[in-house]
N, C-alpha and C positions, 0 to 999 in steps of 0.2 A: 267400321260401320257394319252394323246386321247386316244378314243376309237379309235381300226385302221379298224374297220370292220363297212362298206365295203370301203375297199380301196385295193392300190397295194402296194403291199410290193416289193422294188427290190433290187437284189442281187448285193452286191459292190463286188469289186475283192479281200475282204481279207476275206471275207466270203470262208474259206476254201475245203467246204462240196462236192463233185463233184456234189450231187442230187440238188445242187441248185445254180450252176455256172449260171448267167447271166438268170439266171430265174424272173420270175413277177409271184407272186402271189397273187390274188386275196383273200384278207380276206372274208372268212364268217363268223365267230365269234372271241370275240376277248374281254375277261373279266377276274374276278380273279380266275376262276376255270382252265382257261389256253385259247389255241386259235388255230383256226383252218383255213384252206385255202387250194387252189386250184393253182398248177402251172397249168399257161393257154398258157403258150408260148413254153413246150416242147412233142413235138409230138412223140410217141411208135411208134413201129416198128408193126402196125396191124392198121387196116382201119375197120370204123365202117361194110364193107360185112363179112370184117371177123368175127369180131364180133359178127355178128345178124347171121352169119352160124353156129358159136359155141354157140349160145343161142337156136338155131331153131324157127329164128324169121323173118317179114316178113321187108322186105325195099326196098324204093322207089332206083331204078336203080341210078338215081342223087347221093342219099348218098354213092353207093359203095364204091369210091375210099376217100374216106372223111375220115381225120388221124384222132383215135386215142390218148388219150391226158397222158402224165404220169401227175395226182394229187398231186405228192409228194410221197414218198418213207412208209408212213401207209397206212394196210390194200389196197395193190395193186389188190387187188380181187375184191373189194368192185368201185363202177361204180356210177361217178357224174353226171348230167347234168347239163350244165347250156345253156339256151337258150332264147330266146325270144318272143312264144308263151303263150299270153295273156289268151287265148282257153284254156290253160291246164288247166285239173281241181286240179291234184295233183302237187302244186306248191309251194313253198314259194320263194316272194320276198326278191331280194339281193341287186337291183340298180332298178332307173327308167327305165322299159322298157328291165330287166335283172331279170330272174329268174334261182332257182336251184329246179328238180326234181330229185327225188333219187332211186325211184320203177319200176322195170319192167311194172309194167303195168303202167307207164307213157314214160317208154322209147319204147314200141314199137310203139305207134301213132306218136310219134315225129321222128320215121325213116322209118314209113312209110308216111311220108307229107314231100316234098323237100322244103315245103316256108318259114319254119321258120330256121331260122340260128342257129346253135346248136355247144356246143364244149362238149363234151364225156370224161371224165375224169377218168382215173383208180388210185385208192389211192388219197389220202390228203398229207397236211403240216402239222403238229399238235406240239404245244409247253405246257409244262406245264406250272403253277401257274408262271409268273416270269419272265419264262423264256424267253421268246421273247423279254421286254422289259434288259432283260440283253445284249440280244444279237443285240439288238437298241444303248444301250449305247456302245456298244464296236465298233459302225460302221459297224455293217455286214448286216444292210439293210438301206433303204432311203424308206421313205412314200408318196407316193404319189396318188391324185387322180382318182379314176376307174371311167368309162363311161361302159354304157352294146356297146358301139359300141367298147371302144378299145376292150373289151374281143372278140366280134363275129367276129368284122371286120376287126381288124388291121392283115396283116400276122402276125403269131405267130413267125417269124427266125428276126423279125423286130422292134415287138413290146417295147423288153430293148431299144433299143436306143430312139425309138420312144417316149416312155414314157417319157427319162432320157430329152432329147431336149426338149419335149414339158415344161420341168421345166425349161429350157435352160442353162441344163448341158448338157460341150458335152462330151460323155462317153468316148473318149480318154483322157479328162484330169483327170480323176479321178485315185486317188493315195492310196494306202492305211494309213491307220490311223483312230483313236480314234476318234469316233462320241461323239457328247453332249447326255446328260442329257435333 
């Protein structure tokens, strides 16, 4: 199997799991020690003011009202960024023009600056040695292409279909059943 990192992983409808109903996530890593990723399209119930008030941190008035992202259902404590800020110094590239900072002292420049587009992520997706590509062949996700605009740009309530069309599936006709090999 490809490497799926970076790409999107999307969730079909016999993918059973609630924490990952009609989710897209974005691979970060993705080899035989296992694989990891970022749900980028389901937005938590707290907004990055809150956030930076229970950090005691400083932010630009624009991010207040700015959702929030759940990561996936590991380590919910733990806080991703991924944005678009070339300027950062603490950064690893994930896409052209799409990075992931992971450190407080990269996350507070990036909410105190309103110009760079940011998505805030609490927890990961994480699969062992295997097991993702098991759960490939059984049909519980579809592969496809990541852009840093769909992560930043696209509405997040919008993004699965958006994705799923732009491969031109249209997400109502998907059925469940046994994906390939």
């Amino acid at each position: 199997m490809k490497n799926l990192a970076p790409g999107f992983l999307l969730a079909m409808p016999q993918l059973g799991d609630p924490n990952f109903q009609r989710s897209v996530i974005l691979m970060i890593e993705h080899g035989a020690t296992g694989s990891m990723g970022l749900v980028v399209n389901r937005g938590a119930a707290l907004t990055l003011g809150e956030l930076a008030r229970g950090q005691s941190m400083d932010i630009a008035s624009a991010r207040m009202p700015e959702a929030v992202f759940v990561g996936g259902p590991v380590e919910p404590q733990r806080g991703f960024v991924l944005h678009d800020d070339a300027e950062q110094t603490e950064k690893l590239p994930v896409l052209p023009g799409l990075y992931l900072s992971v450190t407080l002292d990269a996350l507070g420049p990036l909410l105190q600056n309103p110009a760079p587009r940011l998505r805030f992520c609490l927890g990961y997706a994480g699969w062992g040695p295997k097991q993702l590509e098991g759960e490939i062949a059984a049909g519980s996700w579809l592969f496809a292409e990541a852009t840093a605009d769909a992560v930043l740009g696209q509405e997040p309530d919008k993004l699965w279909d958006a994705t799923l069309r732009g491969m031109g599936v249209d997400p109502a006709m998907l059925v469940m059943g046994k994906g390939m090999n």
